[in-house]
C-alpha positions as CSV (number, residue, x, y, z in Angstrom):
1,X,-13.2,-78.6,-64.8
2,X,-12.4,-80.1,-68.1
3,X,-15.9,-80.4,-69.3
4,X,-14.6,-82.6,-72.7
5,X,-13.3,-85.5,-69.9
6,X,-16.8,-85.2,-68.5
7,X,-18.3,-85.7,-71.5
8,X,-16.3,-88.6,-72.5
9,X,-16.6,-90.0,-69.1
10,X,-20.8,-89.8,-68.8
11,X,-20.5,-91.0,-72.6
12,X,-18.8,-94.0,-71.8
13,X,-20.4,-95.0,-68.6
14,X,-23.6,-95.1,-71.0
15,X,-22.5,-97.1,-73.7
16,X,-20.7,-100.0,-71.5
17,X,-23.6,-100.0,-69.1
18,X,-26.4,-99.5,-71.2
19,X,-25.9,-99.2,-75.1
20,X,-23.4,-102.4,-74.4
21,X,-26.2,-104.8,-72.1
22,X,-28.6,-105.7,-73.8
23,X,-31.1,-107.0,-71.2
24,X,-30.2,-103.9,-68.9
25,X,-31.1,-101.8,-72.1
26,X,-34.6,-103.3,-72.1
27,X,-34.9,-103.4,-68.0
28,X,-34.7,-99.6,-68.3
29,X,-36.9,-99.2,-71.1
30,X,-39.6,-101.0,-68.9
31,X,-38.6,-99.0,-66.1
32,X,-39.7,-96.0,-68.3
33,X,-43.1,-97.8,-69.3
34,X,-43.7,-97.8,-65.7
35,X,-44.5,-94.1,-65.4
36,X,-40.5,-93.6,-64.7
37,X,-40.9,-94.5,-61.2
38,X,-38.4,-97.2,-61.4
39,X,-36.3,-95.1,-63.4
40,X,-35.8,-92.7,-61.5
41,X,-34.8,-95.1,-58.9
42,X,-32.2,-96.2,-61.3
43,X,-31.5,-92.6,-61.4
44,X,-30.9,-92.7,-57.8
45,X,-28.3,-95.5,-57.3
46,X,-26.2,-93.5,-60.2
47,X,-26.8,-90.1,-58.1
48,X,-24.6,-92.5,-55.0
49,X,-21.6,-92.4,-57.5
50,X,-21.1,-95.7,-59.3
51,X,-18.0,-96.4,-60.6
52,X,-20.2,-98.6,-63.2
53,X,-23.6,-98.8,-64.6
54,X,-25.4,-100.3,-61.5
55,X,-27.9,-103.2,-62.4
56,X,-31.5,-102.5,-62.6
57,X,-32.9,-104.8,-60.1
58,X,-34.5,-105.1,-56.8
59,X,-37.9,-103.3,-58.7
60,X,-39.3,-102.8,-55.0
61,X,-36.4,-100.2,-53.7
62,X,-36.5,-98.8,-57.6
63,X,-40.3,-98.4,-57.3
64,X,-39.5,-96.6,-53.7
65,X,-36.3,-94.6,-54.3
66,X,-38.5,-93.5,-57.5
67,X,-41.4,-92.3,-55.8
68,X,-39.3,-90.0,-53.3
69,X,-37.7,-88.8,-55.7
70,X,-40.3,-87.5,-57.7
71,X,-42.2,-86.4,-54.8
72,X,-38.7,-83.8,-54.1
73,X,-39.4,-82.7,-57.8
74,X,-42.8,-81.9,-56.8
75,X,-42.2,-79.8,-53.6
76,X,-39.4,-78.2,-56.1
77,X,-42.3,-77.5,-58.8
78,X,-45.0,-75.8,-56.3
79,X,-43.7,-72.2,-56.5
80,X,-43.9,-72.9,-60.4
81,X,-47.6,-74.5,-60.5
82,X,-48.3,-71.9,-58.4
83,X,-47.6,-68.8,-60.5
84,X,-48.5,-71.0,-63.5
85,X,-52.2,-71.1,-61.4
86,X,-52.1,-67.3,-61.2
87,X,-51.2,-67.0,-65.1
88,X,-53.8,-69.8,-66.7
89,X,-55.7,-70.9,-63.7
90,X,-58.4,-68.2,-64.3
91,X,-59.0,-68.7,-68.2
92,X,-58.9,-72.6,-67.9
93,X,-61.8,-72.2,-65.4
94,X,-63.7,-70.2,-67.5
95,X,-63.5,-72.7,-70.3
96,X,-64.2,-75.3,-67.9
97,X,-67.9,-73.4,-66.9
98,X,-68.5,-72.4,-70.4
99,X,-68.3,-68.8,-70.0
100,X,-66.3,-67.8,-72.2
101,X,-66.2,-67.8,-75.9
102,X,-64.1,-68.4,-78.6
103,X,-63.6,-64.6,-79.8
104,X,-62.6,-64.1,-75.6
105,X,-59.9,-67.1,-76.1
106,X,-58.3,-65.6,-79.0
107,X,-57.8,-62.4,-78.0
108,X,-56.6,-63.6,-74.4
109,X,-53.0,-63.6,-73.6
110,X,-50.8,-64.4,-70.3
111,X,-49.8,-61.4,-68.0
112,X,-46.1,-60.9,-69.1
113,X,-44.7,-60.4,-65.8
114,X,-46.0,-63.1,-64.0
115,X,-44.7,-65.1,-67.2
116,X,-41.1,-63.9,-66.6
117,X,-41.7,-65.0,-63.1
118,X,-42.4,-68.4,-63.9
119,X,-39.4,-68.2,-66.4
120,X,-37.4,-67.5,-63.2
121,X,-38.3,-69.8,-61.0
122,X,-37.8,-72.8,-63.5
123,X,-34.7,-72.2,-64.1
124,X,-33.7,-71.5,-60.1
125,X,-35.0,-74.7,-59.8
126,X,-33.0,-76.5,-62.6
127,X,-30.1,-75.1,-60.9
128,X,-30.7,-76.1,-57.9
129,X,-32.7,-79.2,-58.1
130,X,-29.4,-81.6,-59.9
131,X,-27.7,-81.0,-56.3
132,X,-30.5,-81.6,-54.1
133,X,-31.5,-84.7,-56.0
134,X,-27.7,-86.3,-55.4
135,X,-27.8,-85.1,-52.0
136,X,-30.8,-86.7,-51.4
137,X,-29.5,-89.4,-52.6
138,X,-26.4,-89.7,-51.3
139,X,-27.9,-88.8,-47.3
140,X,-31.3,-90.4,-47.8
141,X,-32.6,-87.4,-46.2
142,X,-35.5,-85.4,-47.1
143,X,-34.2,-82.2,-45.3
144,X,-31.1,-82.4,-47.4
145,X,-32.6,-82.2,-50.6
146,X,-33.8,-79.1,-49.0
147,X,-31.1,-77.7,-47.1
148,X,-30.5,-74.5,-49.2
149,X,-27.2,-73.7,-47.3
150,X,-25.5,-77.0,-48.0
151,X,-26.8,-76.9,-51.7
152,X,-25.5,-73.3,-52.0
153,X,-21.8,-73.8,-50.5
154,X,-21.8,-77.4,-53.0
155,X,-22.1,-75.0,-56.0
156,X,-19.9,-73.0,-54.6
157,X,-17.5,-75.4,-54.8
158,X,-17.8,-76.3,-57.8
159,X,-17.4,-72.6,-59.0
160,X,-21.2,-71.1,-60.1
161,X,-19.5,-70.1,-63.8
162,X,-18.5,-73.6,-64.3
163,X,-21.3,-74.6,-62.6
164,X,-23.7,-73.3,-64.9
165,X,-21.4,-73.9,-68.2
166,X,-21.4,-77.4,-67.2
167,X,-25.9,-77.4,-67.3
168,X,-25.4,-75.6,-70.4
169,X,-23.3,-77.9,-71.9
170,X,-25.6,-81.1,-70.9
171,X,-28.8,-79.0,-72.1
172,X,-27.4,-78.6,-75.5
173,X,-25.6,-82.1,-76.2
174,X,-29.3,-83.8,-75.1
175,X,-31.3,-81.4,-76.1
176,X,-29.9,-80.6,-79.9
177,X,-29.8,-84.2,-80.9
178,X,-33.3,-85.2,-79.4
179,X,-35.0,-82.0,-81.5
180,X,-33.1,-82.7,-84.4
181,X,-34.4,-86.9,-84.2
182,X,-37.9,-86.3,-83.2
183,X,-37.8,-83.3,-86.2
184,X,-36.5,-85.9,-88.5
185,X,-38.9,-87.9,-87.8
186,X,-41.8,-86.0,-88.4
187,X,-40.5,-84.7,-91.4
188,X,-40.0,-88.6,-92.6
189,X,-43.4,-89.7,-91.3
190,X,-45.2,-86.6,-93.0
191,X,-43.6,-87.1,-96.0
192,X,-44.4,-91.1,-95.9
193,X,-48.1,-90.0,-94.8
194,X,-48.5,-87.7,-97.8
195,X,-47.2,-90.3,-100.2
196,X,-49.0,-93.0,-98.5
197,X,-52.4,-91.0,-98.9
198,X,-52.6,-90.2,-94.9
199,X,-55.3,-92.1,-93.4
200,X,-55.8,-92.7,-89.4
201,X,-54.6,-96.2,-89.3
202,X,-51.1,-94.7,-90.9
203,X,-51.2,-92.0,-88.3
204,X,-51.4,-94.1,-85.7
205,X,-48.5,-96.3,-86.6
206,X,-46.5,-93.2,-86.8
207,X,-47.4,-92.2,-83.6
208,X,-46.5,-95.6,-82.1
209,X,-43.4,-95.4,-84.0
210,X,-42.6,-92.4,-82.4
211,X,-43.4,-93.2,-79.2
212,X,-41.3,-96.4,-79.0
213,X,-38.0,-94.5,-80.7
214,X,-38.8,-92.0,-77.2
215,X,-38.9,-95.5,-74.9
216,X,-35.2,-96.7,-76.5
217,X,-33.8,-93.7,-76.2
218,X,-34.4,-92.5,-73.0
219,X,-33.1,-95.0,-70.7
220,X,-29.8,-93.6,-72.6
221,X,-30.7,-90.1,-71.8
222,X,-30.9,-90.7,-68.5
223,X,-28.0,-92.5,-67.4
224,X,-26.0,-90.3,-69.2
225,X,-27.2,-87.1,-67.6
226,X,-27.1,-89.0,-64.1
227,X,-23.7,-90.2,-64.8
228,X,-22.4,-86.1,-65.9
229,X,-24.3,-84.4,-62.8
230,X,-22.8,-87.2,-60.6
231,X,-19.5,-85.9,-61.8
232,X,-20.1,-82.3,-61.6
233,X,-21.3,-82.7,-58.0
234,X,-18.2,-85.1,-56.9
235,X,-15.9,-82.0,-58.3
236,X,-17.5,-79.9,-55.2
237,X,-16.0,-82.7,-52.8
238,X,-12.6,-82.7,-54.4
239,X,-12.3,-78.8,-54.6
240,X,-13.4,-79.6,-50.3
């Protein structure tokens, strides 16, 4: 798998569907106001395989298509909320009743093991939930995005090493860039805060400002990752 073609190919399906329209660009970035729903609907029609950005209309199927999707990404999460239960859930309750104090909090920590567990199961499921989202997708199914033999033999064709270079890959050319903007960013609005005297009014606008630069920005994000998993996925059907 030449992972640089991939790149270049995800990178370029962004910027002439997204980066280059204007009033698609701005679609999205209400589909992400919208609690992502319709986003990840938008998600979805990528996930079918695209040859170009498709256009983010028909809100009712987004709206729909979003909703399943997220309710996949829920059944996927359960295992995890439930360990993360086992880990926090007692503490959190005793905060809730007041019966516990501050001293208690402090010197509190999680149970190692069971936070290794939940390490483990997040990322089984970020391995397998790119796959059962497409086939989803792709079949419309529900039992698909949950058929654990299927999901398994698609990796398999793919090739697990270069399956999990190529989440690697897309983990560190989102994720570097996004920490290195939002630090930026902080770093610029403390500095403007401290110069400007601070003040809550200040604060806020900072906040806002922040909040915006995350609403243009992940519409791009998101295609681009749903254009690269797309591709990574179809590889399975050629190696077929």
């Amino acid at each position: 798998m030449e992972f640089g073609a991939l790149l270049d190919d995800a990178f370029s399906y962004t910027k002439e569907g997204i980066f280059g329209n204007m009033n698609r660009w701005f679609s999205l970035i209400l589909a992400v106001i919208c609690l992502g729903i319709p986003m990840n609907g938008y998600v979805m029609r990528i996930y079918r395989g695209t040859s170009s950005a498709p256009e983010a209309d028909q809100w009712g199927t987004l709206f729909i298509d979003g909703l399943k999707l997220m309710v996949v990404g829920l059944i996927y999460a359960i295992p995890m909320m439930i360990v993360w239960a086992f880990i926090y859930g007692g503490m959190l309750l005793a905060v809730f009743r007041g019966s516990v104090d501050s001293a208690a909090m402090a010197s509190w920590s999680p149970n190692t093991g069971l936070l290794l567990l939940l390490y483990a199961i997040e990322i089984v499921i970020g391995i397998f939930m790119p796959v059962a989202a497409i086939r989803f997708a792709r079949t419309g199914s529900f039992s698909e995005a949950f058929n654990f033999g299927e999901i398994l033999r698609t990796i398999k064709n793919i090739g697990w090493i270069t399956y999990l270079i190529a989440l690697i890959i897309l983990t560190l050319v989102i994720g570097i860039p996004v920490v290195i903007l939002i630090l930026g960013f902080i770093i610029v609005s403390g500095a403007a805060l401290f110069l400007l005297g601070g003040g809550t009014v200040a604060l806020l606008a900072a906040i806002a400002l922040l909040v915006l630069l995350i609403l243009i920005i992940s519409p791009l994000l998101a295609v681009f990752q749903a254009r690269y998993l797309t591709r990574v996925y179809e590889s399975s059907e050629r190696a077929e």
